[in-house]
C-alpha positions in Angstrom: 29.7 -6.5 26.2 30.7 -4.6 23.2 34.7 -5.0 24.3 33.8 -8.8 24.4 32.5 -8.9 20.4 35.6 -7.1 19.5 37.9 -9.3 21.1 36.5 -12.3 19.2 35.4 -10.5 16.0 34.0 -14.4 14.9 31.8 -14.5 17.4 30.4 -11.3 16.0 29.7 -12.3 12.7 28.7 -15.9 13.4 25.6 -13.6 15.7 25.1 -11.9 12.4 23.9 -14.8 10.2 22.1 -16.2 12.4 20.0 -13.0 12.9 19.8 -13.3 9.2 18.9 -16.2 8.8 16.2 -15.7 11.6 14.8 -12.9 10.1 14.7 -14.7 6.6 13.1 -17.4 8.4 10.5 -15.3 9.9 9.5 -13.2 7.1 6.9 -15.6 6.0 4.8 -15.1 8.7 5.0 -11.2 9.1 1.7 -11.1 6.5 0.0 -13.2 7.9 0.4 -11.5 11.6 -0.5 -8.9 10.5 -4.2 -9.7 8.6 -4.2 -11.6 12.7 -3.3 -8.4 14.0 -6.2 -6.4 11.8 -9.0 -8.7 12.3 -8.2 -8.9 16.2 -8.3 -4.8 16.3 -11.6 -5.2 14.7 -13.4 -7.4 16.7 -12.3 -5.4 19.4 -13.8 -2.2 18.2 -16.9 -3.9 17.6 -17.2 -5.2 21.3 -16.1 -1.7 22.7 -18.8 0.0 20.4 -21.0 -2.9 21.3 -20.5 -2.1 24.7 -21.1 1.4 24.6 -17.4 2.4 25.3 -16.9 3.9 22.1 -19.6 6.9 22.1 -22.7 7.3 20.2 -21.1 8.7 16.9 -18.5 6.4 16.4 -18.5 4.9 12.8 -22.0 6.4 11.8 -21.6 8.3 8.2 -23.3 11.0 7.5 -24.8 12.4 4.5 -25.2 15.9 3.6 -27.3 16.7 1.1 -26.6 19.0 -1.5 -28.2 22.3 -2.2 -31.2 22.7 -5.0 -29.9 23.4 -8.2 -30.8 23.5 -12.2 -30.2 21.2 -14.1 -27.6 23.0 -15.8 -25.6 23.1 -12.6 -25.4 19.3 -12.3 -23.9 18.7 -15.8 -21.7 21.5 -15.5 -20.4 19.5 -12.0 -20.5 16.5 -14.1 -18.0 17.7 -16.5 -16.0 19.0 -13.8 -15.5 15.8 -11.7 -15.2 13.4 -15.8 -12.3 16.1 -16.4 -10.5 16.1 -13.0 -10.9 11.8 -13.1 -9.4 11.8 -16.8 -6.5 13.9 -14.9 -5.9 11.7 -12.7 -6.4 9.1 -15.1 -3.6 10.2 -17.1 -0.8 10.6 -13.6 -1.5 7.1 -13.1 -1.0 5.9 -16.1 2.0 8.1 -16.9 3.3 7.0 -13.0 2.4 3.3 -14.1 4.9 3.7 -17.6 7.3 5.2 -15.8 7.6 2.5 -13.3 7.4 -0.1 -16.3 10.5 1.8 -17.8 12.5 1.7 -14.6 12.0 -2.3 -13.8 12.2 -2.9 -18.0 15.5 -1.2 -17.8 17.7 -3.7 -16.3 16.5 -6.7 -18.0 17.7 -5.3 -21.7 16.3 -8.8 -23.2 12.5 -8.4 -21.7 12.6 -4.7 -23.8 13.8 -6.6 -27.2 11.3 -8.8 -26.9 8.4 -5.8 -26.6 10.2 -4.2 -29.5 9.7 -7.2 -32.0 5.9 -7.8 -30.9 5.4 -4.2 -31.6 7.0 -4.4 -34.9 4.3 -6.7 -36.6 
């Protein structure tokens, strides 16, 4: 087969755009399918678990509570976790500027434009 495509080398690339053009064409639905996809995979866990082909545990949470403490434990954990979310805070919005930078840099005009509203 592949002798065949080199031997008419036009044949070859007229195959190619039309798999382009296909796959173009079909990349509309490929979101779609998949939310299809999702919400078939869901009603068939339910029906399995329904069922009782799933096992007793599957999808139960559970809960463990925490040990007693003073009061002066819980807002030193308090200031723990507010520090470590202002952390991460901070990475995404430094991640979230840097990705601004990198799209702002090849439209040079959208970056003027920023400039003279921040100059008022």
């Amino acid at each position: 087969m592949y002798k065949f495509l080199l031997v008419f080398p036009s044949l070859w690339s007229q195959i190619d755009a039309f798999l382009l053009k296909s796959a173009r064409n079909l990349l509309s639905y490929v979101f779609p399918t998949a939310l299809i996809i999702a919400a078939v995979g869901m009603l068939l866990l339910k029906a399995l678990k329904e069922q009782g082909r799933l096992g007793r545990s599957f999808g139960k949470i559970t809960i463990h509570d925490q040990p007693p403490s003073n009061t002066i434990q819980k807002i030193m954990a308090l200031k723990n976790a507010m520090r470590d979310m202002e952390s991460y805070l901070q990475n995404v919005n430094v991640t979230l500027l840097k990705i601004r930078t990198i799209i702002l840099s090849g439209q040079p005009q959208v970056c003027d434009g920023c400039l003279d509203g921040m100059k008022m």
